[in-house]
mmCIF file as Biopython writes it, N, C-alpha, C and O atoms, coordinates in Angstrom:
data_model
#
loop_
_atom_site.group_PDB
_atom_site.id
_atom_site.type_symbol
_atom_site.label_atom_id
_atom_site.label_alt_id
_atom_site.label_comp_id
_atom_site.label_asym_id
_atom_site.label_entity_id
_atom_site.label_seq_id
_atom_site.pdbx_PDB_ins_code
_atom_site.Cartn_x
_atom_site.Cartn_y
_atom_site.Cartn_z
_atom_site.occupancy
_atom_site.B_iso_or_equiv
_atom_site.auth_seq_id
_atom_site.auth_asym_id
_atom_site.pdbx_PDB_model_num
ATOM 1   N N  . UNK A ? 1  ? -54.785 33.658 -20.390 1.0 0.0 1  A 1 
ATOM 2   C CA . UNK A ? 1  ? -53.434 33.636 -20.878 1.0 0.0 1  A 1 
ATOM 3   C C  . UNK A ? 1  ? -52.909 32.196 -20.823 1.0 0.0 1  A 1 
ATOM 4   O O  . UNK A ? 1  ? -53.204 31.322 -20.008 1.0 0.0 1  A 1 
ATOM 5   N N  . UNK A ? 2  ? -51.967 32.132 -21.990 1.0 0.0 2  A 1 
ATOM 6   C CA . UNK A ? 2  ? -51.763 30.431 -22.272 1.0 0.0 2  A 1 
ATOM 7   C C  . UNK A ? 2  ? -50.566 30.193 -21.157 1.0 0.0 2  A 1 
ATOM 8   O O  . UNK A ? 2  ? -50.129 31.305 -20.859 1.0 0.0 2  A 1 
ATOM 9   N N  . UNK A ? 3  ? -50.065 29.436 -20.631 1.0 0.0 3  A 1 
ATOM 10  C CA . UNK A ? 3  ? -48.507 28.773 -20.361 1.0 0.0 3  A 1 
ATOM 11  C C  . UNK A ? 3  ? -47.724 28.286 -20.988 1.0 0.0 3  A 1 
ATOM 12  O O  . UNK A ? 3  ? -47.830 27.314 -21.736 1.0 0.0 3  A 1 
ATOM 13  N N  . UNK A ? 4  ? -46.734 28.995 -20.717 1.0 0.0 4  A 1 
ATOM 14  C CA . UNK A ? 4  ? -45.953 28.602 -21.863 1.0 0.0 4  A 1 
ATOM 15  C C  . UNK A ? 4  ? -45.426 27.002 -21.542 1.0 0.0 4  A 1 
ATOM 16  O O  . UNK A ? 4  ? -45.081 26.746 -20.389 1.0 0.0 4  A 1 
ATOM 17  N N  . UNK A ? 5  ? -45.380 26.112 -22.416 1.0 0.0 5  A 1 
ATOM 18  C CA . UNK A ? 5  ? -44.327 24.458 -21.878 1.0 0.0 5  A 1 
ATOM 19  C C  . UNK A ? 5  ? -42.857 25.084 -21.597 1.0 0.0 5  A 1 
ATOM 20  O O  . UNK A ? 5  ? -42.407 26.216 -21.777 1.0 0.0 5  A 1 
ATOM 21  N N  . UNK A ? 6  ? -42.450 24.225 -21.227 1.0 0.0 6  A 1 
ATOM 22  C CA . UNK A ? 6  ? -41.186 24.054 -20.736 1.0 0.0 6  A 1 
ATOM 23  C C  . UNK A ? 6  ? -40.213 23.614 -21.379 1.0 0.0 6  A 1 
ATOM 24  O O  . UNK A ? 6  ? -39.883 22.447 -21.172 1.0 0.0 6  A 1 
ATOM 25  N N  . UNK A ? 7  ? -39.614 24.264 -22.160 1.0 0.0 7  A 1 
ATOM 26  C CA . UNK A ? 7  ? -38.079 23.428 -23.278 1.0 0.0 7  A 1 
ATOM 27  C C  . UNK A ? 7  ? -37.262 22.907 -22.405 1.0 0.0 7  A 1 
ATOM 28  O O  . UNK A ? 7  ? -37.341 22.821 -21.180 1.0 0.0 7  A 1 
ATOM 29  N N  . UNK A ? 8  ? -36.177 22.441 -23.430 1.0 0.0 8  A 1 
ATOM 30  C CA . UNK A ? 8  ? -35.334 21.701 -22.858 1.0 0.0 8  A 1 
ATOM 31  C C  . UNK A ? 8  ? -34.446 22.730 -22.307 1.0 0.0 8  A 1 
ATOM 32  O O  . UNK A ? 8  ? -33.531 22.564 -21.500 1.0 0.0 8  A 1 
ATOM 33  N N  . UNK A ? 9  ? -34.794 23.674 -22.783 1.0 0.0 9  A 1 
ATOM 34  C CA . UNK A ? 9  ? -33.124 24.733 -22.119 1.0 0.0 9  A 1 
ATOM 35  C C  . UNK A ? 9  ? -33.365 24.802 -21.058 1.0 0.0 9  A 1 
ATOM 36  O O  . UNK A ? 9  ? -32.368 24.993 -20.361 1.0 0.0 9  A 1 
ATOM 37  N N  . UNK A ? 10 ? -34.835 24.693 -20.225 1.0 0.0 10 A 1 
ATOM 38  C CA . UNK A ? 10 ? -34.920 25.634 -18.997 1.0 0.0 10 A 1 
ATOM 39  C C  . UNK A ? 10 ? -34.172 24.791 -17.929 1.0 0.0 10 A 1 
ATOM 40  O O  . UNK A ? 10 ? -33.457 25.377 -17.117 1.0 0.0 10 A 1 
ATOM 41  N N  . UNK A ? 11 ? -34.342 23.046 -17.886 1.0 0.0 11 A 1 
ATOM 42  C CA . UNK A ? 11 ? -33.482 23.127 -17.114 1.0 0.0 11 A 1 
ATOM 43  C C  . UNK A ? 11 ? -31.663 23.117 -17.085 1.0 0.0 11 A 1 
ATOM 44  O O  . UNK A ? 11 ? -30.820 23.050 -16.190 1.0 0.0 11 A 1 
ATOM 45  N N  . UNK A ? 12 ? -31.630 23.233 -18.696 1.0 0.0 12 A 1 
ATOM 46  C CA . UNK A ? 12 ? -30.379 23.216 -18.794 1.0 0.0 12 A 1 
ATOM 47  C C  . UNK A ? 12 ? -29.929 24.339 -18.203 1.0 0.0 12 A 1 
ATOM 48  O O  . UNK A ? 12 ? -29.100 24.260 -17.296 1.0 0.0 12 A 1 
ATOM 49  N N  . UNK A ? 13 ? -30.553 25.875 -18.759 1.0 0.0 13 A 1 
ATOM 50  C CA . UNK A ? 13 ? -30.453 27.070 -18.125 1.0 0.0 13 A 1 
ATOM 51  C C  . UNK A ? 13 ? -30.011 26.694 -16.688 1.0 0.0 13 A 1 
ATOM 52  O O  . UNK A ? 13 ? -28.783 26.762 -16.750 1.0 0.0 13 A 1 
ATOM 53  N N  . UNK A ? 14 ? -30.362 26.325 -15.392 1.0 0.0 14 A 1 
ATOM 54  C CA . UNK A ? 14 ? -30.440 26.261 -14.171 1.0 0.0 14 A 1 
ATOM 55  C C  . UNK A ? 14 ? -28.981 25.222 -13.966 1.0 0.0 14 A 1 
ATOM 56  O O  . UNK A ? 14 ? -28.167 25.448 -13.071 1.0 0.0 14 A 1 
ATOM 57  N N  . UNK A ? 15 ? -28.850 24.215 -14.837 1.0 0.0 15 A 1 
ATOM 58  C CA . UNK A ? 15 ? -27.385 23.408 -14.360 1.0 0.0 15 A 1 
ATOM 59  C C  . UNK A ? 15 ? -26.769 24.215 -14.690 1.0 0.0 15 A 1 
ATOM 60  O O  . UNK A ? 15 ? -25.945 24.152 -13.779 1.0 0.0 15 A 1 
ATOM 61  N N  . UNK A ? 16 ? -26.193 25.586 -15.730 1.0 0.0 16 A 1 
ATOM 62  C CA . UNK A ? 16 ? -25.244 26.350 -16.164 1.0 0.0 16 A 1 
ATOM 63  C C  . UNK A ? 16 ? -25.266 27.301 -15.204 1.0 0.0 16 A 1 
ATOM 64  O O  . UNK A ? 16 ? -24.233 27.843 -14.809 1.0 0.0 16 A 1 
ATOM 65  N N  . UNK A ? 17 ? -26.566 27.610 -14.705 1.0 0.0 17 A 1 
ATOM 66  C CA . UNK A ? 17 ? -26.499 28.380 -13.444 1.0 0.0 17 A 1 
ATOM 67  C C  . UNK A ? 17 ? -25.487 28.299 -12.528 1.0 0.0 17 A 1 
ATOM 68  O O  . UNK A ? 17 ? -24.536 28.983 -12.149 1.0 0.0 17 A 1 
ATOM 69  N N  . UNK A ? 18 ? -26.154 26.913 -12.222 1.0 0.0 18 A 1 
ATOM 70  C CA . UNK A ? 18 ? -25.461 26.240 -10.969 1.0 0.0 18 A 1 
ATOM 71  C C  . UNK A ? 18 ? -24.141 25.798 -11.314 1.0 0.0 18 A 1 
ATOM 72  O O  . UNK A ? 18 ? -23.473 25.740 -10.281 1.0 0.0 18 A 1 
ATOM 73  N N  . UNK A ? 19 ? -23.577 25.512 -12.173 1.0 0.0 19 A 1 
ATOM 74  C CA . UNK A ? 19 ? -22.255 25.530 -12.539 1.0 0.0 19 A 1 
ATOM 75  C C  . UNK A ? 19 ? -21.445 26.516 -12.321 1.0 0.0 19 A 1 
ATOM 76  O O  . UNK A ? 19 ? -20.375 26.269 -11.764 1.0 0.0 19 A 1 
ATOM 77  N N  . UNK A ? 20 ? -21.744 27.749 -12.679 1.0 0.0 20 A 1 
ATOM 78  C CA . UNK A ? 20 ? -21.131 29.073 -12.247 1.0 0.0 20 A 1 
ATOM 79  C C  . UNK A ? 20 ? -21.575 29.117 -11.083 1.0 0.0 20 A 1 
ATOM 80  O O  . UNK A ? 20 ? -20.500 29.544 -10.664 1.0 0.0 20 A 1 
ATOM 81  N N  . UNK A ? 21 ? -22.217 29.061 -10.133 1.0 0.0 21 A 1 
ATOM 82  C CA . UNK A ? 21 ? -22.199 29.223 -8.387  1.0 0.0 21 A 1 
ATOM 83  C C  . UNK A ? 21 ? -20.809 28.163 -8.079  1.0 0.0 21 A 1 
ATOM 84  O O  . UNK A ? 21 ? -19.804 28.224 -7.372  1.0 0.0 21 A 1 
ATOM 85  N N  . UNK A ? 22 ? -21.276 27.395 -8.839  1.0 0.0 22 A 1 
ATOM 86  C CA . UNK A ? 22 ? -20.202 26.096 -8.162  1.0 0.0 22 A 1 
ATOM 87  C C  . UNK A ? 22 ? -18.355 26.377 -8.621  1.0 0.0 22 A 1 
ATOM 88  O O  . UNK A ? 22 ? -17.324 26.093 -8.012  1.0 0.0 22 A 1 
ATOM 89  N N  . UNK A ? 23 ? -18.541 26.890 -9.639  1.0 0.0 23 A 1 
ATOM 90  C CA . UNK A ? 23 ? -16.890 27.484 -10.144 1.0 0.0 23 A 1 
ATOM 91  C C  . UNK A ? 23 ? -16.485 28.429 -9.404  1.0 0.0 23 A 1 
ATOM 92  O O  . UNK A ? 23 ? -15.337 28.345 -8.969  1.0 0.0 23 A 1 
ATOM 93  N N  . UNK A ? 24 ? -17.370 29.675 -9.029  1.0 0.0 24 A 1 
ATOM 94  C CA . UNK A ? 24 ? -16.960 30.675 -8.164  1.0 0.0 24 A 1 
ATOM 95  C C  . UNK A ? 24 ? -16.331 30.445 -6.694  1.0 0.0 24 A 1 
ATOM 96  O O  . UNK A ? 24 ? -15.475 31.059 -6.057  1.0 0.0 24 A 1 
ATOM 97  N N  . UNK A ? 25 ? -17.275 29.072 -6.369  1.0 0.0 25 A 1 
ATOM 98  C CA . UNK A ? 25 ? -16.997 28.499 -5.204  1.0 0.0 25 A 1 
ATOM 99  C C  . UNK A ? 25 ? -15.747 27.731 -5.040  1.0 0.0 25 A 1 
ATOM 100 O O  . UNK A ? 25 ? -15.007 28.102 -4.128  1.0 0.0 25 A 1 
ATOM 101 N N  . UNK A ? 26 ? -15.512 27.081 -5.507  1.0 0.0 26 A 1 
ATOM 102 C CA . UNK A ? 26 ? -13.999 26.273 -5.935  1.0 0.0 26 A 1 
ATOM 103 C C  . UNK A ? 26 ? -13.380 27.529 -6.327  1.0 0.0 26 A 1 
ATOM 104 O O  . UNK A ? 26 ? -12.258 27.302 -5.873  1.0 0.0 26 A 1 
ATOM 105 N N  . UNK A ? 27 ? -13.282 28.844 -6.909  1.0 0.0 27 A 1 
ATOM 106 C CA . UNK A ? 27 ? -12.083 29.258 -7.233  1.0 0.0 27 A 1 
ATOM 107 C C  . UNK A ? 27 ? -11.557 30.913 -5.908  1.0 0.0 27 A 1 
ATOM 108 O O  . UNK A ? 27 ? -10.506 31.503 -5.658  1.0 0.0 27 A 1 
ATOM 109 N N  . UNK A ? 28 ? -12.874 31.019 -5.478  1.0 0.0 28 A 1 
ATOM 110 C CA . UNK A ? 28 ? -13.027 32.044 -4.324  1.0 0.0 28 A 1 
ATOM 111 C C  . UNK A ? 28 ? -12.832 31.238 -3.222  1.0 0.0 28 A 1 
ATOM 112 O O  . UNK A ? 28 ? -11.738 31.100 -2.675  1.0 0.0 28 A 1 
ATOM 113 N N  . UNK A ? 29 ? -13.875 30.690 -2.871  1.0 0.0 29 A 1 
ATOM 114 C CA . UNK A ? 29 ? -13.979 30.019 -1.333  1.0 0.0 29 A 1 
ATOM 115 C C  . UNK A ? 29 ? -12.431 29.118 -1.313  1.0 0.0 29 A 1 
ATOM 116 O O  . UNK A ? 29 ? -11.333 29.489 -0.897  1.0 0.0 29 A 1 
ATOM 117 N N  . UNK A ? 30 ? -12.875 27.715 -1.980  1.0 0.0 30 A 1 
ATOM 118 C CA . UNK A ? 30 ? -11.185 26.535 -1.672  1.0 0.0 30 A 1 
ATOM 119 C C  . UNK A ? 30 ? -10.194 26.757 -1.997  1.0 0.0 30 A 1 
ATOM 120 O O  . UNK A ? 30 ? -9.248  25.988 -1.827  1.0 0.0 30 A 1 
ATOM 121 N N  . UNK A ? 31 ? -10.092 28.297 -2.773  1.0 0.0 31 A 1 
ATOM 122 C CA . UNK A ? 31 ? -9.000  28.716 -3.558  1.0 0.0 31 A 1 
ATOM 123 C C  . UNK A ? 31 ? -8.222  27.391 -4.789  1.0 0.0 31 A 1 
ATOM 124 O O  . UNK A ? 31 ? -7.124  27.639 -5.287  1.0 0.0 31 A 1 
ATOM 125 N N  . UNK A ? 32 ? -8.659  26.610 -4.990  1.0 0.0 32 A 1 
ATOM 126 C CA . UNK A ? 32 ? -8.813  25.576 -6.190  1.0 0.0 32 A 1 
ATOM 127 C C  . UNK A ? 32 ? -8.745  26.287 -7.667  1.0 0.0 32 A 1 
ATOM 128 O O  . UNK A ? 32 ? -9.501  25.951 -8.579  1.0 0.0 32 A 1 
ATOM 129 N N  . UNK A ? 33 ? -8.164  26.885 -7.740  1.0 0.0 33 A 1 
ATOM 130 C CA . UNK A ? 33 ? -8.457  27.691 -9.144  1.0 0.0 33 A 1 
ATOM 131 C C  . UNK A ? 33 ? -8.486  26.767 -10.670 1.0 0.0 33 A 1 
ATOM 132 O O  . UNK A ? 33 ? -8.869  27.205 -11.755 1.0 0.0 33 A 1 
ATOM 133 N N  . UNK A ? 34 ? -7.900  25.215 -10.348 1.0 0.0 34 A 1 
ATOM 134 C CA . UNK A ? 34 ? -8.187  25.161 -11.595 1.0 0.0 34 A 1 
ATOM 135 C C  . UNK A ? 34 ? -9.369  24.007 -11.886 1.0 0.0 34 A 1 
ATOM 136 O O  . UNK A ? 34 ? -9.816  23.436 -12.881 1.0 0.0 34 A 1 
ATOM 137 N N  . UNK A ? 35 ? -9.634  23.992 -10.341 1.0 0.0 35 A 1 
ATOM 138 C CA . UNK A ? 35 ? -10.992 23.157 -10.411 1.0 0.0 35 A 1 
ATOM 139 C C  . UNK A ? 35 ? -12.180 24.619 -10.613 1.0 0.0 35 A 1 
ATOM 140 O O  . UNK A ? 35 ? -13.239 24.035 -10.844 1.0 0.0 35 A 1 
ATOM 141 N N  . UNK A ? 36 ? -12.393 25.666 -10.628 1.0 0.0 36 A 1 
ATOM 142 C CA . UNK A ? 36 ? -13.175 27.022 -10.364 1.0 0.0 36 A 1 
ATOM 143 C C  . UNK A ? 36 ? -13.238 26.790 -11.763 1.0 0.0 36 A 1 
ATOM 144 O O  . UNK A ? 36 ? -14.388 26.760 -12.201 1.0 0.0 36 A 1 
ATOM 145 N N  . UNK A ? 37 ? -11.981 26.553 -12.901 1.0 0.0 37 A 1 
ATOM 146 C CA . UNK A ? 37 ? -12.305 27.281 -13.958 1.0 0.0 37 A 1 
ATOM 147 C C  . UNK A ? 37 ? -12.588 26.009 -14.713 1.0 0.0 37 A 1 
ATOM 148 O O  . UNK A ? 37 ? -13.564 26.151 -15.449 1.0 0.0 37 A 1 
ATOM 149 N N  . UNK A ? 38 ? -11.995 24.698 -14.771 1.0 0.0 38 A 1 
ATOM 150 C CA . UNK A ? 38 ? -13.074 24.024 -15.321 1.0 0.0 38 A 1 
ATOM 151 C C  . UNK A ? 38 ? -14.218 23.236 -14.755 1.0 0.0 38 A 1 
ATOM 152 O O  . UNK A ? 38 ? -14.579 22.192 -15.298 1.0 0.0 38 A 1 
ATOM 153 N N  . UNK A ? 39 ? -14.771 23.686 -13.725 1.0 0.0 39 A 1 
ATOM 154 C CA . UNK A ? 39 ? -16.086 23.725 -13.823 1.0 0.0 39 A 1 
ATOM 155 C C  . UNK A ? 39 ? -17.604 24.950 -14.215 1.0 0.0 39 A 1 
ATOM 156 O O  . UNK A ? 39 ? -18.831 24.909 -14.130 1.0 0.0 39 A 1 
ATOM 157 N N  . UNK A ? 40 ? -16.506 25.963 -14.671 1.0 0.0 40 A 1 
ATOM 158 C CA . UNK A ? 40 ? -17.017 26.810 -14.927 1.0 0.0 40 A 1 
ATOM 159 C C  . UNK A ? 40 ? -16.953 27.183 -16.311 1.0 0.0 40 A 1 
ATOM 160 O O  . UNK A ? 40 ? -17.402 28.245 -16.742 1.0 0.0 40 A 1 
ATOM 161 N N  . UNK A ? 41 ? -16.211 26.017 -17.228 1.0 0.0 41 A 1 
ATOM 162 C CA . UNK A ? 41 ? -16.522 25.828 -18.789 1.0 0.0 41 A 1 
ATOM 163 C C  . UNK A ? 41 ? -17.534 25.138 -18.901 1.0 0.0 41 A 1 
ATOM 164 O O  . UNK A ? 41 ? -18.250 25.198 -19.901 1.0 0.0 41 A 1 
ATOM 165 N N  . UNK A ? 42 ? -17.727 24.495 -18.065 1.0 0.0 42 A 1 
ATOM 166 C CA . UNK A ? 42 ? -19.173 23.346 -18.276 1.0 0.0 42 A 1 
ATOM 167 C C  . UNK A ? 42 ? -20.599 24.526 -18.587 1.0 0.0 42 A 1 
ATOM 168 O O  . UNK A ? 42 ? -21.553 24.279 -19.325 1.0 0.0 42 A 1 
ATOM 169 N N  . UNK A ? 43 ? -20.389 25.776 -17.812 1.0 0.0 43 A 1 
ATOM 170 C CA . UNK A ? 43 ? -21.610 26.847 -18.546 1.0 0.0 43 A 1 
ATOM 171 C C  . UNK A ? 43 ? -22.134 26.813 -19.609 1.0 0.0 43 A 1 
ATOM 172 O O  . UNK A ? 43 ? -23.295 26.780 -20.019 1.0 0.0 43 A 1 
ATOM 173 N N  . UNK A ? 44 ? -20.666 26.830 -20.246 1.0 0.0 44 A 1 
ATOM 174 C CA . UNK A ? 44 ? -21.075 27.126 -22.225 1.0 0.0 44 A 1 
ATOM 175 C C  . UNK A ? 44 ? -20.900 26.305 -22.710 1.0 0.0 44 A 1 
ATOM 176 O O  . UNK A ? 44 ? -20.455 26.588 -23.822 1.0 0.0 44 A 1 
ATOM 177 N N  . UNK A ? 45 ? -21.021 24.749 -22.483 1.0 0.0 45 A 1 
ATOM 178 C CA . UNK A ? 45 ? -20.825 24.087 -23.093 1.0 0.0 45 A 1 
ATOM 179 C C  . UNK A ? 45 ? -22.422 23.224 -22.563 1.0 0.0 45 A 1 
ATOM 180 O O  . UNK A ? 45 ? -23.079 22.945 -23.566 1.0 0.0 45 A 1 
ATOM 181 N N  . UNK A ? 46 ? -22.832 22.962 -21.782 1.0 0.0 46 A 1 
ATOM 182 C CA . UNK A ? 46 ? -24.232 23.049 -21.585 1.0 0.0 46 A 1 
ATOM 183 C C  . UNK A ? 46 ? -24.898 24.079 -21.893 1.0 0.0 46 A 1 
ATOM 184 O O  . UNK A ? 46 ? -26.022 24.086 -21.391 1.0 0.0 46 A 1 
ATOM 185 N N  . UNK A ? 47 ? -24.604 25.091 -22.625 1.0 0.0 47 A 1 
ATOM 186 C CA . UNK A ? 47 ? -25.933 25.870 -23.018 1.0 0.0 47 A 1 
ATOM 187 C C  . UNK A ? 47 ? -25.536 25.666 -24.570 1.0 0.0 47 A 1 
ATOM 188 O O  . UNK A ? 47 ? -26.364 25.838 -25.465 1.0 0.0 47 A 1 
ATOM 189 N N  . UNK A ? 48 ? -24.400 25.342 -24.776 1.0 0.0 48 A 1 
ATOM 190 C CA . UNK A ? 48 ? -24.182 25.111 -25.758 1.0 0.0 48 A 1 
ATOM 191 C C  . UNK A ? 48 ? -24.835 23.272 -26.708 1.0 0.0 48 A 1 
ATOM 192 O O  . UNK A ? 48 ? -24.940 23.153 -27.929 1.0 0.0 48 A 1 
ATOM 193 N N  . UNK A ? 49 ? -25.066 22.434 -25.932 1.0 0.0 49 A 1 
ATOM 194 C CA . UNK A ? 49 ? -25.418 21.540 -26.821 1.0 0.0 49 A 1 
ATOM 195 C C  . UNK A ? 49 ? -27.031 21.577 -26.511 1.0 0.0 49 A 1 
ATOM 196 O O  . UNK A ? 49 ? -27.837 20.888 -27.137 1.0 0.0 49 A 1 
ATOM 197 N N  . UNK A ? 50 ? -27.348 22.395 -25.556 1.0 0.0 50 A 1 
ATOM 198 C CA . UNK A ? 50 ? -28.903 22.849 -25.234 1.0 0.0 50 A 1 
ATOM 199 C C  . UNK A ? 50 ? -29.440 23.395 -26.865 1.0 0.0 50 A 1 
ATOM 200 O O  . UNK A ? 50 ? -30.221 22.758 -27.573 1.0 0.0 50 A 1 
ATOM 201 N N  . UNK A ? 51 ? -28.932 24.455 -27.152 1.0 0.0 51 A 1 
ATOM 202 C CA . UNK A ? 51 ? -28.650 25.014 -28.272 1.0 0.0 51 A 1 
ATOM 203 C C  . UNK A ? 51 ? -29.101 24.012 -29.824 1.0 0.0 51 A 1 
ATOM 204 O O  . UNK A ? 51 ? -30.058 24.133 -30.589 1.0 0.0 51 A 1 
ATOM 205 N N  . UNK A ? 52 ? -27.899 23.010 -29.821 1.0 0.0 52 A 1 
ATOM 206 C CA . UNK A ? 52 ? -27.954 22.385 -30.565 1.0 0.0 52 A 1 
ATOM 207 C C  . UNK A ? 52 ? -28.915 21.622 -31.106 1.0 0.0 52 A 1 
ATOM 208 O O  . UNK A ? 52 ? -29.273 21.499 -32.277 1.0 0.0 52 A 1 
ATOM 209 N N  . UNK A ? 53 ? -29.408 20.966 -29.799 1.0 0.0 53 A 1 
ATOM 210 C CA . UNK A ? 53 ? -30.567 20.229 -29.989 1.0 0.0 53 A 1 
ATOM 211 C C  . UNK A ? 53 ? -31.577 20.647 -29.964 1.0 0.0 53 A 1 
ATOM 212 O O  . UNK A ? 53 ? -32.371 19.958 -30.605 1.0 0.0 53 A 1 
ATOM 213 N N  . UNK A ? 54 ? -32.204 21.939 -29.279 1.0 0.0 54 A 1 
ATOM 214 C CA . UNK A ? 54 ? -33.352 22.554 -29.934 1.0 0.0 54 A 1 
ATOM 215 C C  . UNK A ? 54 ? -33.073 23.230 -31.433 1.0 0.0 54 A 1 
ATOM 216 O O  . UNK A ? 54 ? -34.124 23.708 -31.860 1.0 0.0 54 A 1 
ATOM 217 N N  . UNK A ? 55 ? -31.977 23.403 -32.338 1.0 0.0 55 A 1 
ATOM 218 C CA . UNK A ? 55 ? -32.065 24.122 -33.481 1.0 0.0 55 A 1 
ATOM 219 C C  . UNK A ? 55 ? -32.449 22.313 -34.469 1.0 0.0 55 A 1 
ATOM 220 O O  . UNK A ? 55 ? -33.246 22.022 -35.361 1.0 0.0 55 A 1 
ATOM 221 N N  . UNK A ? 56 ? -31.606 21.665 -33.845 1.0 0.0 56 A 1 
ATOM 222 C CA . UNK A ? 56 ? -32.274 20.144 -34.727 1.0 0.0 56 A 1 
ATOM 223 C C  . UNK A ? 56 ? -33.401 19.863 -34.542 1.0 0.0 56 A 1 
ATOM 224 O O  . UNK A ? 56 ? -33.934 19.264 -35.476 1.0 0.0 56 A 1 
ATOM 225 N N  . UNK A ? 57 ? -34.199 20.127 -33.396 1.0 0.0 57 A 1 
ATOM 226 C CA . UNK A ? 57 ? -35.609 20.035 -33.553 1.0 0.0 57 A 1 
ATOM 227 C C  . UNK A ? 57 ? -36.344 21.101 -33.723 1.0 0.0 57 A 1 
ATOM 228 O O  . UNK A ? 57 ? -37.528 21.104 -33.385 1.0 0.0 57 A 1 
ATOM 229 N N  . UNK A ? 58 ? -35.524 22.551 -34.477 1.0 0.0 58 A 1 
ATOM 230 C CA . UNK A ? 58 ? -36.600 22.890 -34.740 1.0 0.0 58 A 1 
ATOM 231 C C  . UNK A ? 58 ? -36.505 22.997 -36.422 1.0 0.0 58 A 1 
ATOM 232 O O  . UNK A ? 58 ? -37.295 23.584 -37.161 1.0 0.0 58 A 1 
ATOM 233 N N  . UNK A ? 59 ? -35.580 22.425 -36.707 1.0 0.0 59 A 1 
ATOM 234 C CA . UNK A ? 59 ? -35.054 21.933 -38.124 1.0 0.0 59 A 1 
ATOM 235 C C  . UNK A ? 59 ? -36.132 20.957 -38.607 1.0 0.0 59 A 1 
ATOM 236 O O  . UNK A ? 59 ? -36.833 20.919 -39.618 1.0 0.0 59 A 1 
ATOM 237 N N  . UNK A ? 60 ? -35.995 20.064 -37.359 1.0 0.0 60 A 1 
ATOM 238 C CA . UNK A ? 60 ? -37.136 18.818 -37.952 1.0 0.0 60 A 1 
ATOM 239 C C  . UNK A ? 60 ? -37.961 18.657 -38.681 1.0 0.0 60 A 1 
ATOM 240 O O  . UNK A ? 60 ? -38.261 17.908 -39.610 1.0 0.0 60 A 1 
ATOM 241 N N  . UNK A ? 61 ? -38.649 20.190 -37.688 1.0 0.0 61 A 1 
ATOM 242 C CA . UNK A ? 61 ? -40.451 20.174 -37.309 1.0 0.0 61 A 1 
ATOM 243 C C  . UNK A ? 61 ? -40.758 21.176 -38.784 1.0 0.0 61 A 1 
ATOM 244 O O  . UNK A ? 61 ? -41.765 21.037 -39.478 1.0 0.0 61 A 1 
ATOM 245 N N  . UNK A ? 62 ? -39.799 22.053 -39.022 1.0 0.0 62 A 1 
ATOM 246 C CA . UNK A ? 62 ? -39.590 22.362 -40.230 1.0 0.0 62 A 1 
ATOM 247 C C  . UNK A ? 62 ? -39.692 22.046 -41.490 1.0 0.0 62 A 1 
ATOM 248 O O  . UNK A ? 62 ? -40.361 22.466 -42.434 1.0 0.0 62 A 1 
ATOM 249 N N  . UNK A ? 63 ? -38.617 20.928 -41.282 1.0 0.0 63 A 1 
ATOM 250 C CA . UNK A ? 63 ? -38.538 20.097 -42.466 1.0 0.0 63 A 1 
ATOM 251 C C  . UNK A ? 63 ? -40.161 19.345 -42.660 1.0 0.0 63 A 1 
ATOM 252 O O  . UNK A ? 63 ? -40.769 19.453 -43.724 1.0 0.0 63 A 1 
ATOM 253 N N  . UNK A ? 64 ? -40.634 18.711 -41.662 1.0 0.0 64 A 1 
ATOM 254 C CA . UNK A ? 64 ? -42.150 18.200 -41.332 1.0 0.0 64 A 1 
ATOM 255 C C  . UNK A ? 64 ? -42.713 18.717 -41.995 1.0 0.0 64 A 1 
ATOM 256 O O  . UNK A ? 64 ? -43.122 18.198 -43.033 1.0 0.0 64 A 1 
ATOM 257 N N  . UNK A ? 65 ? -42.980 20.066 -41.624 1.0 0.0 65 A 1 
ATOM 258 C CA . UNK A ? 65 ? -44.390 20.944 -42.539 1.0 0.0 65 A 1 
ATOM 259 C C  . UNK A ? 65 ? -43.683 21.353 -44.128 1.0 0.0 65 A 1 
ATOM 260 O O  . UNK A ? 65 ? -44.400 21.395 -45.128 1.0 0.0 65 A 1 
ATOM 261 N N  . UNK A ? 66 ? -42.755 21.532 -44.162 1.0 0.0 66 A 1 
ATOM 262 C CA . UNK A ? 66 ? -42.509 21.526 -45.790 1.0 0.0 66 A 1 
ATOM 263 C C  . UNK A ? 66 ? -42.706 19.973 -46.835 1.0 0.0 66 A 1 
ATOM 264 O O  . UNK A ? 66 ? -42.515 19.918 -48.050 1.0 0.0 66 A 1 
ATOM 265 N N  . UNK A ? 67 ? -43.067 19.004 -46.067 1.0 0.0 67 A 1 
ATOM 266 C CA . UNK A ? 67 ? -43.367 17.504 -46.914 1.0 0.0 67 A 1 
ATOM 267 C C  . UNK A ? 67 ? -45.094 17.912 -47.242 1.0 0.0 67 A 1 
ATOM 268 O O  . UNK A ? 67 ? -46.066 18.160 -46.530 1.0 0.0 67 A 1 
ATOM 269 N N  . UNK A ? 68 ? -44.827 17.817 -48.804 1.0 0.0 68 A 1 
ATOM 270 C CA . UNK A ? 68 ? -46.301 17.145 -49.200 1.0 0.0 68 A 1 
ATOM 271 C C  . UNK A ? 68 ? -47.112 16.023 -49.612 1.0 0.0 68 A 1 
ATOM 272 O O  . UNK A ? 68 ? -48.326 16.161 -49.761 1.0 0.0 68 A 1 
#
């Protein structure tokens, strides 16, 4: 069985993770609520330009094999 490589999301995946541990924490634990909630936009907005840049590269690689 092959392995799969490693994209770029995976470790983005894990900072959005950890972003939401870290918002919950600021808005539960220090009671900080408006540090909880924007650090807890940073989620979707790192999975969000994660996103981006794998659809441009896979646009690329696309565009690549359609040149003759």
């Amino acid at each position: 069985m092959e392995e799969t490589p490693m994209s770029a999301g995976d470790p983005v995946a894990t900072l959005a993770a950890g972003s939401v541990l870290l918002s919950w924490y600021q808005f539960y634990v220090k009671g900080d609520k408006e540090s909880g909630i924007f650090v807890g936009l940073w989620a979707p907005t790192l999975l969000a330009a994660a996103s981006y840049v794998q659809q441009k590269d896979i646009a690329r690689k696309f565009k690549q094999g359609l040149s003759f």
